[in-house]
LOGUPA-989873 format. One record per residue (C-alpha): x, y, z; residue in three letters; residue number from 1. Coordinates in steps of 0.02 Angstrom, whole numbers, m for minus. Example, Ala and Ser with C-alpha at 12.3 -4.5 7.8 and 13.67 -1.06 7.14 Angstrom:
<sites>
SITE        x        y        z     r     k
SITE      615     m225      390   ALA     1
SITE      684      m53      357   SER     2
</sites>
This chain:
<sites>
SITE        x        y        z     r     k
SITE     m753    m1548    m1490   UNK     1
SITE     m817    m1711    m1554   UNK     2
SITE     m942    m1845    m1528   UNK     3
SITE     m963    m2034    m1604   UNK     4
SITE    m1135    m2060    m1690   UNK     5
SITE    m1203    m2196    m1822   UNK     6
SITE    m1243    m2151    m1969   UNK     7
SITE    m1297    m2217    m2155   UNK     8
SITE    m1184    m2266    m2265   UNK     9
SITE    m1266    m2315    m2421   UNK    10
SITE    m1195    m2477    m2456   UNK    11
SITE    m1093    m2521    m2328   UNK    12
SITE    m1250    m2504    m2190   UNK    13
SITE    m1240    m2415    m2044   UNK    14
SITE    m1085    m2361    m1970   UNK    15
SITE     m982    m2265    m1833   UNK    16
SITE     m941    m2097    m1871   UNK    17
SITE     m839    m1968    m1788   UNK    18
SITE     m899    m1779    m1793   UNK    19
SITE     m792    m1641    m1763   UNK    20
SITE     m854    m1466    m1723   UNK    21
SITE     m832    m1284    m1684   UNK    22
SITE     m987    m1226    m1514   UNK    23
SITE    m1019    m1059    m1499   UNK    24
SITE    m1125    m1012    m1375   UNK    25
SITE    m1235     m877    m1345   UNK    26
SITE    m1199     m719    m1311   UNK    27
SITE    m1302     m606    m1218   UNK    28
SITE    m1351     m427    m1283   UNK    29
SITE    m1262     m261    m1219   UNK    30
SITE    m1303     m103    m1241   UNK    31
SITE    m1155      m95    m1367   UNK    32
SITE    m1177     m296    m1441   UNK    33
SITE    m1312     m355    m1522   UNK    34
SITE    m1247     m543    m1457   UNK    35
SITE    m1289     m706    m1545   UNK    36
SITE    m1374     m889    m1535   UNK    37
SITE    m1280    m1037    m1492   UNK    38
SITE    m1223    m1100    m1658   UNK    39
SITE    m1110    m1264    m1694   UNK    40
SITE    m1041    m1289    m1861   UNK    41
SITE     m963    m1454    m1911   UNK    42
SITE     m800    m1465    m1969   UNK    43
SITE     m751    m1635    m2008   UNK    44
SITE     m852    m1810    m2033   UNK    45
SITE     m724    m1966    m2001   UNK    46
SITE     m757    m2137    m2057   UNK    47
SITE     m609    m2234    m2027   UNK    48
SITE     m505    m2102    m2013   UNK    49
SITE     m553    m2043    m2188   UNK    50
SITE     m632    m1881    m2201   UNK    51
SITE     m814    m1930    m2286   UNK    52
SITE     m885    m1712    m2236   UNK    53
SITE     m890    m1671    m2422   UNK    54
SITE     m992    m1827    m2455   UNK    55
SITE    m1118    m1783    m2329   UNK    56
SITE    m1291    m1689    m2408   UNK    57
SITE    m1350    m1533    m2318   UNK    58
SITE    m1503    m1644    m2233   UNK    59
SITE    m1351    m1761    m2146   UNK    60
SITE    m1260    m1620    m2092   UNK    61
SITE    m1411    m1539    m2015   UNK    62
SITE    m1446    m1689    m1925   UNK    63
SITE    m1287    m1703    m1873   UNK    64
SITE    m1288    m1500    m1832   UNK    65
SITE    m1440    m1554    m1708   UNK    66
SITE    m1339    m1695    m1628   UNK    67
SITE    m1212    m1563    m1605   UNK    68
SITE    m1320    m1467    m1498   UNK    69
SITE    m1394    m1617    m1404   UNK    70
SITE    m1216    m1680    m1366   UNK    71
SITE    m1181    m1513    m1282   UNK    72
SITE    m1344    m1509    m1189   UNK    73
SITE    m1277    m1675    m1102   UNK    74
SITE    m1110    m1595    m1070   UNK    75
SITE    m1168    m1448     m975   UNK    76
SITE    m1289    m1547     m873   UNK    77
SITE    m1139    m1684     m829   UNK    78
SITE    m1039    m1520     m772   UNK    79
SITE    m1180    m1445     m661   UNK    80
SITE    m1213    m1633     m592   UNK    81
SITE    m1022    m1630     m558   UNK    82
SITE    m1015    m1452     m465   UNK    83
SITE    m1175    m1499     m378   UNK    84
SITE    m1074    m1650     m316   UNK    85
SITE     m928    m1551     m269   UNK    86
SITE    m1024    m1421     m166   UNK    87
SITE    m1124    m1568      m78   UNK    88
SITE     m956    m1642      m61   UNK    89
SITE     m870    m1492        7   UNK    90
SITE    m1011    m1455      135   UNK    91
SITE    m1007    m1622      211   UNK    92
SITE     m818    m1606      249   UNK    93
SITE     m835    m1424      338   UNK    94
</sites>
């Protein structure tokens, strides 16, 4: 998955980025698992094209990490607004 964000560049200013990452989301426990927290992990920062992740400090990627999350949040609520849409929609045609 990926989102667009700005970030700071140093020099150069502010500037569009594109983040890649890996969502896992949480699992529930079971008698036999001990499940797991939503985690997202980034895998790539683009500039450009140009992979700029290894130039990223920990405190960037964490922000980034949080963005992560946020951009999800706003996915799953688009997807429930669309079902809720589709079952209103769905309804009114019966």
């Amino acid at each position: 998955m990926s989102f667009d964000t700005i970030l700071d560049l140093g020099e150069i200013g502010e500037q569009t980025v594109t983040v890649e990452f890996d969502y896992q989301p949480a699992e529930r426990q079971t008698r036999d698992d001990p499940g797991c927290s939503e985690e997202v992990e980034i895998t790539e920062v683009l500039f450009r094209g140009i992979s700029i992740h290894s130039d990223c400090s920990a405190d960037t990627i964490s922000q980034l990490e949080q963005e992560a999350f946020e951009w999800m949040d706003g996915e799953r609520d688009s997807a429930m607004a669309d079902r809720a849409e589709y079952l209103h929609d769905l309804r009114e045609a019966a």
